[in-house]
VOKE-620800 format. One record per residue (C-alpha): x, z negated, y; residue number from 1. Coordinates in nm, 2 decimals. Layout:
BEGIN
SITE    east      up   north    n
SITE       X       Z       Y  NUM
...
//
This chain:
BEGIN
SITE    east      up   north    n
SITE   -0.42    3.57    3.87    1
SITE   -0.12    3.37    3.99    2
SITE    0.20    3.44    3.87    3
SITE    0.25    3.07    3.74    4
SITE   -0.13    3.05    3.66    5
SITE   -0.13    3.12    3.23    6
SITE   -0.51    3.01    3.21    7
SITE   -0.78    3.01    3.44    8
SITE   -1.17    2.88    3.35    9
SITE   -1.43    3.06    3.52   10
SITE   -1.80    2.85    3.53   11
SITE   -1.74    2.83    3.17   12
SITE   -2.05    2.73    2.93   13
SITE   -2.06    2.73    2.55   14
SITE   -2.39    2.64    2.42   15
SITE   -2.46    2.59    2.00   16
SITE   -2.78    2.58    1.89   17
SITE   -2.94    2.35    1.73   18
SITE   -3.31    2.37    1.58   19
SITE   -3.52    2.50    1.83   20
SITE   -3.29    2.31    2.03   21
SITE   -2.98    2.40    2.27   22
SITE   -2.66    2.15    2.28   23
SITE   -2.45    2.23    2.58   24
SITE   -2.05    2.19    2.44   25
SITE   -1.92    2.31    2.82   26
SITE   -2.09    2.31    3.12   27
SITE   -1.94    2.48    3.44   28
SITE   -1.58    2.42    3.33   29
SITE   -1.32    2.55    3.56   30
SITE   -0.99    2.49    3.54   31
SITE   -0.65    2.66    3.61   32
SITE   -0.32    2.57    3.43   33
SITE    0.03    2.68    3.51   34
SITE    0.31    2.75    3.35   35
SITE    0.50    2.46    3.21   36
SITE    0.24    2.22    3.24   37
SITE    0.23    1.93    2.99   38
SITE   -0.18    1.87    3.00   39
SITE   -0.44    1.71    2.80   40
SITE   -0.81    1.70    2.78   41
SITE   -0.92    1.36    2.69   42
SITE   -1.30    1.25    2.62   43
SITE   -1.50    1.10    2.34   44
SITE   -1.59    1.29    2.04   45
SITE   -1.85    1.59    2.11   46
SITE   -1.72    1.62    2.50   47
SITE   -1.62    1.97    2.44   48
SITE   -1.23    1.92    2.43   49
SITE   -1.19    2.13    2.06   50
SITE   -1.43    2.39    2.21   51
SITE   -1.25    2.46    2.51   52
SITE   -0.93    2.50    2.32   53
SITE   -1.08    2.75    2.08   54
SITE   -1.21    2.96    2.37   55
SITE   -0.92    2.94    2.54   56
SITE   -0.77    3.08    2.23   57
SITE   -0.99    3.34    2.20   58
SITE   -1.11    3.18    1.86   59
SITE   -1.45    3.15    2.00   60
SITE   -1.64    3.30    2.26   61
SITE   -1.82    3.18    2.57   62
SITE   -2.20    3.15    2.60   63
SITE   -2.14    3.24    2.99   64
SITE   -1.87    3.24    3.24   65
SITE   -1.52    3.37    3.14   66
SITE   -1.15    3.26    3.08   67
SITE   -0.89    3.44    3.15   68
SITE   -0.54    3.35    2.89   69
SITE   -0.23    3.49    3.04   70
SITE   -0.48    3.75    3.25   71
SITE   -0.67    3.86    3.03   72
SITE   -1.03    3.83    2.97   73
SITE   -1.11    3.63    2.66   74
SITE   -1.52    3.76    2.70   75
SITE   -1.43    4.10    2.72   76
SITE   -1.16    4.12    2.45   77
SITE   -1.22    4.31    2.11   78
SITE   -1.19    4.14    1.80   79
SITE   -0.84    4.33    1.78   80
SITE   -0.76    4.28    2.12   81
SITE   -0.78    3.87    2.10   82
SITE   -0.56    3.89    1.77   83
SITE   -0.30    4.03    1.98   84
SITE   -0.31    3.81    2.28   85
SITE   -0.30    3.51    2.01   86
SITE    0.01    3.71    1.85   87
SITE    0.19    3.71    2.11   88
SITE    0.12    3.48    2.33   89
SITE   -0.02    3.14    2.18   90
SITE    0.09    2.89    1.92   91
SITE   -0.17    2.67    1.74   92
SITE   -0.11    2.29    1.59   93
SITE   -0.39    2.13    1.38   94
SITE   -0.44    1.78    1.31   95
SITE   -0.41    1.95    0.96   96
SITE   -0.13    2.10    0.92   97
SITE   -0.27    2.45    0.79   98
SITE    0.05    2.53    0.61   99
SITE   -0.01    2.79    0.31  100
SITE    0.09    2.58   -0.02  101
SITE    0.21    2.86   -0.22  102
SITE    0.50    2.95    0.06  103
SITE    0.83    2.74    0.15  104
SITE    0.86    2.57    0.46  105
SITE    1.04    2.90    0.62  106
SITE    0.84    3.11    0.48  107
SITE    0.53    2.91    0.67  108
SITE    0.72    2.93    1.00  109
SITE    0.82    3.29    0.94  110
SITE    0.46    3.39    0.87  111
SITE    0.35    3.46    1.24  112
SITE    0.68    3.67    1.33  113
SITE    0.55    3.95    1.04  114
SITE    0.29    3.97    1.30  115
SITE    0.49    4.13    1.51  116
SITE    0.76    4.41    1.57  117
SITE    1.02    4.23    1.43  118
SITE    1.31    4.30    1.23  119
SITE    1.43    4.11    0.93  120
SITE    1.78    3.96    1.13  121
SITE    1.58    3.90    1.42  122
SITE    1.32    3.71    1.19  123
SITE    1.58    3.57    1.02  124
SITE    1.75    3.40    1.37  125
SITE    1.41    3.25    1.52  126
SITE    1.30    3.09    1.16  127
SITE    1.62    2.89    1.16  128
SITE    1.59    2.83    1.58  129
SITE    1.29    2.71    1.52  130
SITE    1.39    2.48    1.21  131
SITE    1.66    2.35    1.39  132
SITE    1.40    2.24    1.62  133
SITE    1.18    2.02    1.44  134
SITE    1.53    1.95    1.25  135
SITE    1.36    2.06    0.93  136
SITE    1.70    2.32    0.82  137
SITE    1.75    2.09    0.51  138
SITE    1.37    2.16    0.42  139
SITE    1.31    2.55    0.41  140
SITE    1.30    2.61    0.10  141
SITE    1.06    2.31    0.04  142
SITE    0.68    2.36   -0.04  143
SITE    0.44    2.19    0.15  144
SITE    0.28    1.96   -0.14  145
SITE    0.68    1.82   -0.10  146
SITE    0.69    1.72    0.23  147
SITE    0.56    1.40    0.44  148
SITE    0.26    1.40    0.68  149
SITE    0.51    1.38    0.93  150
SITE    0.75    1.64    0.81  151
SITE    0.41    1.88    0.76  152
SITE    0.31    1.86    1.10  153
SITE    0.71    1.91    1.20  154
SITE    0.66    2.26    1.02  155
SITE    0.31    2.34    1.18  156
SITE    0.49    2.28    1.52  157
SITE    0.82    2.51    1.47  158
SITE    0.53    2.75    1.34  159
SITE    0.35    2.75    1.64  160
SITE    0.71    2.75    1.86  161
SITE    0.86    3.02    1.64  162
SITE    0.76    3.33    1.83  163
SITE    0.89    3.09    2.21  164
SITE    0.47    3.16    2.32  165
SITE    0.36    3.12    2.68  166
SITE    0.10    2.83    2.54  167
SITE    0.02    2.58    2.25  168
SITE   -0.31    2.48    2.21  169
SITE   -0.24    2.15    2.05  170
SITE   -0.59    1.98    1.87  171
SITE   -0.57    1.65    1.78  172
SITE   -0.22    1.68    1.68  173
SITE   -0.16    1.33    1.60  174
SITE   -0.51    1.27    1.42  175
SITE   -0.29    1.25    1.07  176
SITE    0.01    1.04    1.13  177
SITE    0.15    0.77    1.13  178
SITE    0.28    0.56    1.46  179
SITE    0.65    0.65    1.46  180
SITE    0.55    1.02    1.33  181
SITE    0.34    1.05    1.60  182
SITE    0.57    0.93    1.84  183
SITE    0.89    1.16    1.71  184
SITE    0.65    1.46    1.71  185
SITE    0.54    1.41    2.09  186
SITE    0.89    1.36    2.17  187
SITE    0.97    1.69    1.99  188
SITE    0.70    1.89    2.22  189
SITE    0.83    1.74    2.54  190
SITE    1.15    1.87    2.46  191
SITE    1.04    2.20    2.40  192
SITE    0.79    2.26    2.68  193
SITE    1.11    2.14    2.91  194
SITE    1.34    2.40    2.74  195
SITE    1.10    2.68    2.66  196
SITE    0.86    2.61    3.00  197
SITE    0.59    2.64    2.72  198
SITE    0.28    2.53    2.87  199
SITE    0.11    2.24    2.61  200
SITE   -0.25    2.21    2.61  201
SITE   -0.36    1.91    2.39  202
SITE   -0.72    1.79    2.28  203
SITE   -0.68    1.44    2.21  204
SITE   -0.83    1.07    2.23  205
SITE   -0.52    0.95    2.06  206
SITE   -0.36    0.70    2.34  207
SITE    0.02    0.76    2.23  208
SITE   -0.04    1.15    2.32  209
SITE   -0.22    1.03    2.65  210
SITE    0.08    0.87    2.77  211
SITE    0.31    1.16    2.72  212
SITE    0.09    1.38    2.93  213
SITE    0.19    1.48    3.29  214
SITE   -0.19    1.58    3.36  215
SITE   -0.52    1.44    3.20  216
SITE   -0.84    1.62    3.19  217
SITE   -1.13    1.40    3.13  218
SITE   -1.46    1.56    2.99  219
SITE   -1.80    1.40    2.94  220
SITE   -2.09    1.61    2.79  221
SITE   -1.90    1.90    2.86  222
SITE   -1.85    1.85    3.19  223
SITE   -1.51    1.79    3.38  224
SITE   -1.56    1.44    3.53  225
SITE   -1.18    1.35    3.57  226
SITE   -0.89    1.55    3.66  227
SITE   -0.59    1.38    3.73  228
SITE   -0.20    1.40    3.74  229
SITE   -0.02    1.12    3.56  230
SITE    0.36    0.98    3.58  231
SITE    0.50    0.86    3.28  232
SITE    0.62    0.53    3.32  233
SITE    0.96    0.48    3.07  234
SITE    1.11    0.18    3.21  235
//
């Protein structure tokens, strides 16, 4: 693998059955993503775009073909093994917000750190970080049934930022708010993926996240049909 390269799709195919019939999800994908990037795969509902996040993910598996996720094999992984690499090394944002409603807000955000080998202080330091982030300090001891759509989704993003990963897998993240929501969370992510170098990965056919992207990834039937980089025009 490249140094910069963080994922890399190998004749990827994900087949589901269905009946005595097969639907193709992926078919020959192959892809590489570097570090940084600020991408997006774009395509009408049932092109593949959740699927190929979740395998990137190691949440699913390929039917053939192989990704490797910061050089490692996702196919080859143990169930074990693809906890870790997720642990450590990946950040997930829903279009629903997947916060636990019996925890406060930094309580939700410190949840993936007791993952790891972490000590309360240092803990303690990248909860707050991350609230800072989102600008969610004033909120941390909050629940979620108190918070706004947009101040949910704030959470599920210092969440999946709290533990600085090499990549978020971003899934419809925009599906559930409003414009101006939507808009203050994308300019929340660009910020972070130019501080952090996070690589952002989004599965979207919302056109406010398309126009943030600095790469677009069209799929059709599983396919890759489109790829492109994009410049942002902010005048």
């Amino acid at each position: 693998m490249e140094n910069s390269v963080v994922i890399h799709t190998i004749n990827l195919v994900k087949e589901f059955p269905m009946g005595t019939q097969k639907v193709i999800a992926l078919n020959d994908v192959n892809l590489d993503f570097h570090k940084g990037e600020f991408a997006g795969v774009v395509g009408p509902s049932g092109s593949g775009k959740t699927t190929l996040l979740n395998i990137i993910g190691s949440l699913d598996d390929p039917t053939s073909g192989d990704v490797m996720t910061m050089g490692k094999s996702i196919k080859s992984l143990s169930h074990k093994e693809s906890a870790r690499l997720r642990n450590r090394y990946i950040g997930f944002i829903f279009q629903t917000f997947n916060l636990l409603p019996v925890y406060t807000v930094y309580e939700n955000v410190e949840f993936p750190l007791l993952l790891l080998d972490l000590d309360e202080k240092e803990r303690e330091k990248l909860v707050w970080e991350a609230l800072e982030w989102v600008k969610l300090t004033d909120k941390a001891q909050s629940r979620p049934n108190q918070l706004s759509g947009g101040q949910s989704q704030r959470v599920a993003i210092a969440r999946a930022m709290v533990k600085k990963p090499e990549i978020v897998l971003a899934d419809e993240p925009t599906a559930n708010l409003d414009a101006e929501n939507s808009y203050n969370i994308l300019e929340m992510m660009e910020v972070l993926n130019k501080e952090l170098k996070t690589t952002f990965l989004f599965s979207t056919h919302d056109e406010k996240v398309i126009a943030y992207l600095k790469r677009k990834i069209t799929l059709f039937d599983g396919r890759v049909v489109k790829d492109e980089m994009v410049s942002r025009d902010d005048s």
